[in-house]
C-alpha positions as CSV (number, residue, x, y, z in Angstrom):
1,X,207.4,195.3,176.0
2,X,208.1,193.1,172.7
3,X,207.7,189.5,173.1
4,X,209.6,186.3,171.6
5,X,208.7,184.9,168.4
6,X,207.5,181.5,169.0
7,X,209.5,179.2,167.2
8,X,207.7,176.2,165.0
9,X,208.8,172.8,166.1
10,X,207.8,169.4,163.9
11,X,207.7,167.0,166.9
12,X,205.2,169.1,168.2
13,X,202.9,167.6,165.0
14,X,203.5,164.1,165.6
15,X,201.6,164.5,168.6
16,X,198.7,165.2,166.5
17,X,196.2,163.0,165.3
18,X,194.4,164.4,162.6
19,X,198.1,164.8,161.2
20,X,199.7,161.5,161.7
21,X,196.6,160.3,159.9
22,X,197.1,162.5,157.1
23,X,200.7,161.8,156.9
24,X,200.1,158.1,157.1
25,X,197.9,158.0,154.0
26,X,200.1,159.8,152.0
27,X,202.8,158.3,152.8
28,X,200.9,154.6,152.0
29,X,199.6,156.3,148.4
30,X,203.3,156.9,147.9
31,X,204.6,154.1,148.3
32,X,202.0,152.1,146.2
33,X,202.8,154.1,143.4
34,X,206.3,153.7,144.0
35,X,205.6,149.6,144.0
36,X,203.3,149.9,140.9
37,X,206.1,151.6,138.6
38,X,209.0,149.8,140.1
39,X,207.4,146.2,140.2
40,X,208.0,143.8,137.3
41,X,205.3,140.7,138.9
42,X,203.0,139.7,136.0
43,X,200.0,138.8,136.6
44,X,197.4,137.2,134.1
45,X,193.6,137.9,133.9
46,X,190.4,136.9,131.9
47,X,188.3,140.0,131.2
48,X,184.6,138.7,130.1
49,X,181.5,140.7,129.3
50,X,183.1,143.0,127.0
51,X,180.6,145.3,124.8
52,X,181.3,144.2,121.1
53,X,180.9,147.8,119.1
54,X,181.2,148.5,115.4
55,X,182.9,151.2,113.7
56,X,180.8,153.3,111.5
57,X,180.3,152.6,107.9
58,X,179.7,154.7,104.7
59,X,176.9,154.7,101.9
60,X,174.5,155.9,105.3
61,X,174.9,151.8,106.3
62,X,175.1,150.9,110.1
63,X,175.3,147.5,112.0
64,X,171.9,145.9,113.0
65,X,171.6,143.6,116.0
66,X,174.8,143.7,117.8
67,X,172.9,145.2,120.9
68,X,174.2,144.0,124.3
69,X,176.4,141.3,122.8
70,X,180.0,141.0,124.7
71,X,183.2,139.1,124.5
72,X,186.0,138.1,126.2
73,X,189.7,137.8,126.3
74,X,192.6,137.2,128.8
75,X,195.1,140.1,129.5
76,X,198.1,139.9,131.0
77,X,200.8,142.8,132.6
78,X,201.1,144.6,135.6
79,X,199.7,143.0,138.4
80,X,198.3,145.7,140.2
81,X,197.0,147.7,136.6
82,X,196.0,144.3,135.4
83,X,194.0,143.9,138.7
84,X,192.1,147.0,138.7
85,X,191.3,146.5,135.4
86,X,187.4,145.7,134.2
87,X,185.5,145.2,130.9
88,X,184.9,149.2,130.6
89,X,188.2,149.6,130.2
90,X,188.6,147.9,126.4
91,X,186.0,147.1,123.9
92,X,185.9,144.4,120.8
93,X,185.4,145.5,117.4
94,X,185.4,144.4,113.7
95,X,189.1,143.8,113.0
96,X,187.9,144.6,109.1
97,X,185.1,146.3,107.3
98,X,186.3,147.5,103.8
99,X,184.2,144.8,102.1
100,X,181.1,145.8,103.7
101,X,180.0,148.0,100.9
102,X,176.1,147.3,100.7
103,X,173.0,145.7,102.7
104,X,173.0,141.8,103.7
105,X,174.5,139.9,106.4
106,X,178.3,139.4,106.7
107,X,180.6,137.8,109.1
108,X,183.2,139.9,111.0
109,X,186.9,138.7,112.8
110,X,187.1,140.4,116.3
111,X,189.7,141.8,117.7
112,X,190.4,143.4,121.6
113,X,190.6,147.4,122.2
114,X,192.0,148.9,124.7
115,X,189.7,151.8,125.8
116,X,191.1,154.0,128.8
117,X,194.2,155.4,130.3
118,X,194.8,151.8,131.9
119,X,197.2,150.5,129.0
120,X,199.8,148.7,130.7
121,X,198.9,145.6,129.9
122,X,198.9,142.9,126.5
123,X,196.3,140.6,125.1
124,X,197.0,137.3,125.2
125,X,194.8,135.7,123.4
126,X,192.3,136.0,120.6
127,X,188.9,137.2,121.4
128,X,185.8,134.4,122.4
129,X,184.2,134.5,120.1
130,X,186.4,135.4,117.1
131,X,183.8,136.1,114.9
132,X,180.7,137.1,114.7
133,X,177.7,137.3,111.8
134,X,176.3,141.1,111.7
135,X,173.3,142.2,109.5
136,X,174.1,145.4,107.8
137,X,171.5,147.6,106.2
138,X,170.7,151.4,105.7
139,X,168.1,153.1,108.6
140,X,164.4,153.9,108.3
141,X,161.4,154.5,109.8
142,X,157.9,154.0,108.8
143,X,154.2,153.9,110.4
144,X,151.9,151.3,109.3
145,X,148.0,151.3,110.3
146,X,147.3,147.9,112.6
147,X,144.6,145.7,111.4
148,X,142.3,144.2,113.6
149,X,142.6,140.6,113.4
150,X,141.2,140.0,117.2
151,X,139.6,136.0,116.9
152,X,136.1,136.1,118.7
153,X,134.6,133.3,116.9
154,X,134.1,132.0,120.6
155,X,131.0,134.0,121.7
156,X,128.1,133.4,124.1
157,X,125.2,132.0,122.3
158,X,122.5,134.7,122.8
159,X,125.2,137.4,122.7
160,X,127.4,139.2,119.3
161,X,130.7,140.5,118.9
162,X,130.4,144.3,117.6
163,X,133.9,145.6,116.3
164,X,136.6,146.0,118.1
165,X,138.2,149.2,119.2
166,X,141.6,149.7,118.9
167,X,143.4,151.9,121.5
168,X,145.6,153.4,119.1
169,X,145.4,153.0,114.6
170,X,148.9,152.6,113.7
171,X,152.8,151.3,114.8
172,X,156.0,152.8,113.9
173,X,158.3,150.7,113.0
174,X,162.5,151.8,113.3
175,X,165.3,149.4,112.0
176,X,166.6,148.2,109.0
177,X,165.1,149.7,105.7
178,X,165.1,146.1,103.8
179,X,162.7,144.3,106.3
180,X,160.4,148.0,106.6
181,X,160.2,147.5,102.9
182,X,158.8,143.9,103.6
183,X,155.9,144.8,105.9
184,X,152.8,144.2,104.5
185,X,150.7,144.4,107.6
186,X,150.8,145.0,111.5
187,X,147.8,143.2,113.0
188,X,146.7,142.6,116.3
189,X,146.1,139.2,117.1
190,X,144.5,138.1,120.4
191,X,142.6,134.7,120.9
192,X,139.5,134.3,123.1
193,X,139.5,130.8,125.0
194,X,136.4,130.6,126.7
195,X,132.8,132.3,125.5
196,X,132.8,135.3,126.3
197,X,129.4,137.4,127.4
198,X,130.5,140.4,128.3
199,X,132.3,143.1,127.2
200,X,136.2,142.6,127.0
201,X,139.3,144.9,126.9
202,X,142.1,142.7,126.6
203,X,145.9,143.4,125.5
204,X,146.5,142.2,121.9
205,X,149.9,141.9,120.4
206,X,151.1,143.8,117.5
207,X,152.5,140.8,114.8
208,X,154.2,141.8,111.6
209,X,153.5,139.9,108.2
210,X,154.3,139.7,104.7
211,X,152.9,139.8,101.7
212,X,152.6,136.1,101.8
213,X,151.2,136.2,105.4
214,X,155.0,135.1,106.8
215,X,155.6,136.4,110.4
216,X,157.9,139.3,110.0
217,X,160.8,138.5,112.8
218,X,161.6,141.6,115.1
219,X,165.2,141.2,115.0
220,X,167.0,144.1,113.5
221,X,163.2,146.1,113.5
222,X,161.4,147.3,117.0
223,X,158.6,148.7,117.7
224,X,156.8,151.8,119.7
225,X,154.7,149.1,121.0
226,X,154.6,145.6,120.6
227,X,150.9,145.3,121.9
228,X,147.9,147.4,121.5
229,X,144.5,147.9,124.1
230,X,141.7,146.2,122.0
231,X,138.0,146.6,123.5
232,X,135.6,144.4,122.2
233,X,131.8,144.9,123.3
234,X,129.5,142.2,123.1
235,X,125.6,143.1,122.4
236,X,122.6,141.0,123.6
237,X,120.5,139.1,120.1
238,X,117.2,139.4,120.2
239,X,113.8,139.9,117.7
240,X,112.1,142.9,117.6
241,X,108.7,143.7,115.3
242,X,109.1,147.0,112.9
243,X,106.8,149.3,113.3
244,X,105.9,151.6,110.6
245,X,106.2,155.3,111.5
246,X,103.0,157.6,110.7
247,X,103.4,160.9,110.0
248,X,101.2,163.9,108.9
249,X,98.4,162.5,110.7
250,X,95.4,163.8,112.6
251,X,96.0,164.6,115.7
252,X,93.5,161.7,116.5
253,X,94.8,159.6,114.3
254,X,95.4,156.3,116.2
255,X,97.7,153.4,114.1
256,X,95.7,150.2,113.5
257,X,97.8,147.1,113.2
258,X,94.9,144.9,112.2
259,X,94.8,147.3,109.0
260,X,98.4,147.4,108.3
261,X,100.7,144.6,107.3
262,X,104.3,144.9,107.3
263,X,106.8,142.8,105.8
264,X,109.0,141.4,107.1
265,X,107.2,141.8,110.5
266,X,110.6,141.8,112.3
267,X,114.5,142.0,112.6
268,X,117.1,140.2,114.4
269,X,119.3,142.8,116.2
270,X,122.5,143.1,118.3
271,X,121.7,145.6,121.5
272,X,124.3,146.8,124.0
273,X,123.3,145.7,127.4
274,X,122.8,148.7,128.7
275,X,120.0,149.5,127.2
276,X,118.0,146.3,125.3
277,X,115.5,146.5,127.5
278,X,114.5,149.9,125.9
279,X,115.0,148.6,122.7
280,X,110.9,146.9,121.7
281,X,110.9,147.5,118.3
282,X,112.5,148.9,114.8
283,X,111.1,151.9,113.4
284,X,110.7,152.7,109.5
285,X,111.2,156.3,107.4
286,X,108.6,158.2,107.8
287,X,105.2,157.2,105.8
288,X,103.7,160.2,105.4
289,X,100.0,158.9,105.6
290,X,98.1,162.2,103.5
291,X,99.6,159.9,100.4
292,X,97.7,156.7,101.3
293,X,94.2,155.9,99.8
294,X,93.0,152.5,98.8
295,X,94.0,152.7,94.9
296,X,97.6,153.7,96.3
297,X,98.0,151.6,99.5
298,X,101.8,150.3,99.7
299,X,105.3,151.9,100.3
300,X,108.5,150.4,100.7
301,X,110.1,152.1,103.2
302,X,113.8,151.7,105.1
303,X,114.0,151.1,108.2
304,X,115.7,153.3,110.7
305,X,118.3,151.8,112.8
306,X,119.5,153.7,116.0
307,X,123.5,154.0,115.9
308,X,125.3,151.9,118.0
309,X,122.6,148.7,117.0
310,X,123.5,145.8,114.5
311,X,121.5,144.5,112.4
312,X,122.0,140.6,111.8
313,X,119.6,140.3,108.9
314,X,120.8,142.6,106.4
315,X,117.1,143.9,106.0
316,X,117.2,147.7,105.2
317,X,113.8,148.5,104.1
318,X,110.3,147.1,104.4
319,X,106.8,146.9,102.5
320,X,104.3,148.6,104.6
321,X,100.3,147.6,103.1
322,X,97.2,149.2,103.6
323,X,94.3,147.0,103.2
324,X,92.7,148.1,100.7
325,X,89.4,146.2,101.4
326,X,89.1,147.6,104.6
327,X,89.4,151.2,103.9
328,X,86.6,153.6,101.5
329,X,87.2,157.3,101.0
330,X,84.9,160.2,101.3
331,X,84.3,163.6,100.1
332,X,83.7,166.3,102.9
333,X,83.1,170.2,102.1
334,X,84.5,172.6,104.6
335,X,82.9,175.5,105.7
336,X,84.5,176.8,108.9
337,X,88.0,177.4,109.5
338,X,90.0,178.1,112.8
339,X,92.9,180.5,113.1
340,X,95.5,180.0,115.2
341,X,98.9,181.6,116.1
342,X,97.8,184.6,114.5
343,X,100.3,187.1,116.3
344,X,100.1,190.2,117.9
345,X,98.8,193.0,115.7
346,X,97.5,190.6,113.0
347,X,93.6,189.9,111.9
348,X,93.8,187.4,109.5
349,X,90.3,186.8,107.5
350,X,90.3,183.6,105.2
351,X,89.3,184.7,101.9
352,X,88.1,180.7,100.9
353,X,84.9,180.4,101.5
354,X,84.5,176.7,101.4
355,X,87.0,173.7,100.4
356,X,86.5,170.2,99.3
357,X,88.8,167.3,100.8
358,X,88.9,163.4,101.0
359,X,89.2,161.9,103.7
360,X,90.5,157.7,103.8
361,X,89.6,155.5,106.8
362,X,88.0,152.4,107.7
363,X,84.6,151.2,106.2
364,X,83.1,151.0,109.2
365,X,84.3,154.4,110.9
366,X,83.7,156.0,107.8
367,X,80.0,156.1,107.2
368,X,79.3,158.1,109.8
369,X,81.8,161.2,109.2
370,X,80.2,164.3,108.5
371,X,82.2,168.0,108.6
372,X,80.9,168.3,111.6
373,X,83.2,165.8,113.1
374,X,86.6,167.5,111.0
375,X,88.3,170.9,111.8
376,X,89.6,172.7,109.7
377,X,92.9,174.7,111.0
378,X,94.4,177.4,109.6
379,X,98.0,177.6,111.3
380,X,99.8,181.3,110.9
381,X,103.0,180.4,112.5
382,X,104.8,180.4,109.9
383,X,104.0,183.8,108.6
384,X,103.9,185.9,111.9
385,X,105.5,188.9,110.2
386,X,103.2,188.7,106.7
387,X,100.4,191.4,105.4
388,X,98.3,191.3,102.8
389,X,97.0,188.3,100.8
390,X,98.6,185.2,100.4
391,X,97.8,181.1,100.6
392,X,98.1,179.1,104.1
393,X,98.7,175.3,104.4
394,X,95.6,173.6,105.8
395,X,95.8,171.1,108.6
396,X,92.8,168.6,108.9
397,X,91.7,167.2,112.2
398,X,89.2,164.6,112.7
399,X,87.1,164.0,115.9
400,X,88.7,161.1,118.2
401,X,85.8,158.9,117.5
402,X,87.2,158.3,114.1
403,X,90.8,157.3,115.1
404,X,91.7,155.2,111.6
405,X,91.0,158.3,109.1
406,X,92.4,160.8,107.5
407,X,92.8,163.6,105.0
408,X,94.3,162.6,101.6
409,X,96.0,164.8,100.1
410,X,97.5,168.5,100.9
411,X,95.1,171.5,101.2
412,X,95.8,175.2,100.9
413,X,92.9,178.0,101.6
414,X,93.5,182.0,100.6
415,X,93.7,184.9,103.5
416,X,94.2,188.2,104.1
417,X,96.2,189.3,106.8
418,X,95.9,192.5,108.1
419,X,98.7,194.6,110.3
420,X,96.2,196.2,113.0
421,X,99.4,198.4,114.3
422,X,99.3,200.8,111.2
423,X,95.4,201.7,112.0
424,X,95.5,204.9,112.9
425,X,94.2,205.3,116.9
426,X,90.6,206.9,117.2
427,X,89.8,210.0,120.3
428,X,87.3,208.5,122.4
């Protein structure tokens, strides 16, 4: 069986709401535009906060400084385009720039743009302000180290101002290639009120200057950074003795203060906090004492200052004194010499039979030293892989009841030094 076709009837639609709501905004869109084009009411409007932009110029000049400056005007037309309109839709701009031909500052007449599809509309008046004075200059770029110029001249009394640390060493500066030109310096500047005691990391702005010292002005320029992370570490003052440091001694050599004079006696020094307690006294170069006898009794010496530890004085070396009148010297003749660190598969067999040495000390330890109170050490360290003959470096040691003495000069005794591994192996 076929059945009807089911006819489409329209009235059946108004009944519907999602379509009368369609229908009714369409209808409304329709007849606004309809109003818009047909209606001849005027309607006048000031537009303010309009961006003031330049046109671009040849000879690689541009417009410094104009940033964010606006304008307005008033506009009159079509009252429902003139209402919908806002600053976006038009822009102010130099009414003129043929005479800008080279760098310097000029001033510009304005004049209103219209910038969008929105056009049915006039200016009626000139734009506030009319004019304007723009810097003109060619682009660069340039990075300049900052110099420290952090003021701590206020400073706790017992305490010192090492240098400061700058987060980072330079600035690059962007803008206008005349004022780049003029930078002479970047420093960063920061001002300490109060004493200060402890260590301080502090914020220091980044100030531009002349040749001349002038403040450079940031307009037209800017900067990566106009401030800079400056750490300034204070160290404790104090007064330490200098001690002078002994080397090539016995091993029972003890040092004797009331024998040695040193001068200057002690230094003024800067510590960090951290660790001035461990900080007694300044050390000197190495004296190597085998050199010192009573005819040849005084060094100057530098000192040796740890890292991280200023010295306030300025003194860099010292005059270390033996007293002559205290010390004598003595001849001794070894006889008897140990061996040590011979090695595996070594005999070594000291070819000197006997060796003459001086020995310096105090008068009254002195008198009493006979060989039997020195050894006589022949070290083999140093040639652990060596046959045959050859000369050794002799190290002197004197008993411990002689502590202020000891062996002038440097000694040498022959040996042979036999590789037991080559032997050839006996039957039992």
């Amino acid at each position: 069986m076929i059945g009807k076709k089911s006819k489409f009837k329209f009235g059946r639609l108004l009944y519907n709401d999602r379509f009368v709501m369609l229908f009714s905004v369409i209808l409304a869109f329709g007849i606004w535009i309809n109003v818009s084009l047909t209606s001849q009411e005027t309607r006048s409007l000031t537009v303010t906060d309009i961006p003031i932009t330049m046109p671009e110029l040849g000879n690689d000049l541009r417009f410094f400084g104009i940033e964010g400056q606006t304008g307005e005007v008033r506009i009159s037309g079509n009252s429902l385009v003139v209402a919908s309109l806002t600053s976006s839709d038009m822009y102010i701009t130099a009414s003129d720039t043929s005479a800008i031909t080279e760098p310097g500052t000029y001033t510009v007449n304005l004049v209103p743009k219209k910038g969008s599809i929105k056009n049915d509309y006039n200016f009626d008046s000139t734009v506030r302000p009319s004019s304007i004075e723009v810097y003109v200059d060619r682009y660069a770029e340039k990075e300049i180290s900052i110099t420290d110029k952090i003021d701590v001249s206020s400073v706790g009394e017992s305490n010192y101002a090492a240098t400061t640390t700058l987060a980072k060493q330079t600035v690059t500066v962007k803008g206008a290639e005349s004022i780049i030109n003029s930078i002479a310096e970047a420093d960063a500047e920061y001002k300490f009120t109060d004493p200060i005691t402890e260590t301080q990391t502090v914020e220091a702005g980044i100030v531009l200057r002349d040749t001349n010292g002038e403040v450079i002005p940031l307009d037209n320029i800017t900067l990566d950074s106009t401030t800079v992370s400056a750490t300034v570490p204070i160290l404790t003052i104090k007064t330490v003795s200098i001690v002078p440091n002994i080397v090539n001694a016995p091993d029972s050599f003890v040092y004797d203060s009331n024998c040695v004079k040193v001068e200057p006696s002690s230094i003024r020094i800067a510590v960090p906090k951290d660790v001035t307690d461990n900080v007694s006294f300044i050390s000197t170069a190495d004296i190597d004492i085998s050199k010192i006898s009573p005819t040849n009794n005084k060094v100057n010496v530098e000192l040796d200052i740890p890292s991280g530890i200023r010295n306030l004085n300025q003194i860099t070396s010292a005059d270390v004194t033996f007293d002559s009148s205290q010390l004598t010297t003595k001849k001794i003749r070894l006889k008897n010499f140990s061996i040590l660190n011979e090695g595996e598969n070594r005999k070594t067999t000291v070819s000197t039979k006997s060796i003459d040495i001086s020995v310096v000390g105090l008068k009254s330890q002195l008198s009493s030293l006979t060989a039997e109170n020195v050894t006589a050490v022949v070290d083999m360290s140093t040639k652990v892989s060596f046959s045959g003959y050859g000369s050794v470096p002799l190290k002197i040691n004197i008993n411990s009841k002689f502590p202020f003495c000891w062996a002038y000069g440097s000694y040498e005794v022959d040996v042979n030094v036999e590789d037991t591994s080559k032997n050839p192996s006996t039957s039992p």
